[in-house]
C-alpha positions in Angstrom: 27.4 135.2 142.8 24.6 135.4 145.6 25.9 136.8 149.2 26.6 133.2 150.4 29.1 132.4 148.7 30.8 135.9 148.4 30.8 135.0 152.0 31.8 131.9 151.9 34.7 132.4 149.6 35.9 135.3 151.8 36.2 132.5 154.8 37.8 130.1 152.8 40.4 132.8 151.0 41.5 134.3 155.1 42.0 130.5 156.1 44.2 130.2 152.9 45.9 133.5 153.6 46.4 132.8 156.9 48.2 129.4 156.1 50.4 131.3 153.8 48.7 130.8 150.6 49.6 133.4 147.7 46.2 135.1 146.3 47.0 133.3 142.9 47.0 129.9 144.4 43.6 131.1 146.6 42.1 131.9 143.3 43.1 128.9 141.6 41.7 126.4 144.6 38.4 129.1 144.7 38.1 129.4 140.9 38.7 132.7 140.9 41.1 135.9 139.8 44.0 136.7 142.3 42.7 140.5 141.7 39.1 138.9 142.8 40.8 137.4 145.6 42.4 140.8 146.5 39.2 142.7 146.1 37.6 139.9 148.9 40.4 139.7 151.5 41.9 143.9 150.3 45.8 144.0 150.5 48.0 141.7 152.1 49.6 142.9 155.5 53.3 143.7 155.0 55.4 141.6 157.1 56.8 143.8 160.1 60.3 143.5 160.2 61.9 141.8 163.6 63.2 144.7 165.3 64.9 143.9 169.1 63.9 146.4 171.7 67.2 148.7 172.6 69.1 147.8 175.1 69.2 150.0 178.3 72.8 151.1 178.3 74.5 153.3 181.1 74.1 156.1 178.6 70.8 155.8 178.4 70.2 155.2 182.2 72.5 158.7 182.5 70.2 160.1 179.8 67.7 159.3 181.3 68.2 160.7 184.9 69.9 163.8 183.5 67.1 164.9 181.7 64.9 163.9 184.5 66.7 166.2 186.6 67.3 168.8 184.3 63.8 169.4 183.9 62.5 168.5 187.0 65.0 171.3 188.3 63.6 174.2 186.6 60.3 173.2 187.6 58.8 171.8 183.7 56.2 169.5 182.7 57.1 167.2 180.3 54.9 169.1 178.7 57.5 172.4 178.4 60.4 170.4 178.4 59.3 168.6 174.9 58.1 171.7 173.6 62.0 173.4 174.7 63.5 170.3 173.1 61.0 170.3 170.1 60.0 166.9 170.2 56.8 165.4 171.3 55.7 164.7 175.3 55.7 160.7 174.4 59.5 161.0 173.1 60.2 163.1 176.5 58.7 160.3 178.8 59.9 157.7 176.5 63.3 159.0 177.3 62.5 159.7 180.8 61.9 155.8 181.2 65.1 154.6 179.1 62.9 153.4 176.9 64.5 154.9 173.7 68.1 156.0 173.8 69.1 159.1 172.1 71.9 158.6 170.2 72.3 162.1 170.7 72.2 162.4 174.2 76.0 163.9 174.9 74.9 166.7 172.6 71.2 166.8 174.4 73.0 167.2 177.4 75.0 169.9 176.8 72.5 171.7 175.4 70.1 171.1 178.8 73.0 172.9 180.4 73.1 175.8 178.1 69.1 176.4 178.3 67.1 178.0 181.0 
């Protein structure tokens, strides 16, 4: 097979993917193996599932300004404040923002309280 129609195929086999083809019936229509047809386009995306983005609840709006002010009080970056909660600075700000609720955030509370 020259580089042409490697190419070629590899064109024709992403148009067919993309139109929802399986690499069995790509091969078939190309003349080639379903395991060629893998090799050309590699594996097949898995489909995300359709998650909904949370809902921003009064508990996570509470959440969210408690912690705010918990840290902000004592004078921590998010930074410190993640490394005192042992999660990461993105979960901090994400939480910060009401982004992510924490289903744990009675318990997360409490705790603030009981920490320096």
């Amino acid at each position: 097979m020259t580089l042409h129609q490697i190419t070629s195929n590899r064109t024709l086999a992403h148009r067919m993917r993309l139109k929802g083809r399986s690499d069995s019936e790509i091969g078939a229509q190309l003349g080639i193996t379903r395991q060629r047809v893998h090799q050309l386009l590699g594996k097949r995306p898995a489909r995300s599932p359709k998650v909904k983005p949370p809902r921003e609840t009064a508990a996570t709006a509470d959440f969210a300004a408690a912690l705010r002010g918990w840290r902000t009080s004592r004078g921590l970056s998010q930074a410190q404040a993640a490394r005192l909660l042992c999660v990461t600075t993105h979960t901090v700000a994400s939480w910060e923002q009401g982004v992510n609720g924490c289903s744990l955030a009675g318990a997360m509370l409490k705790l603030m309280d009981l920490m320096p």
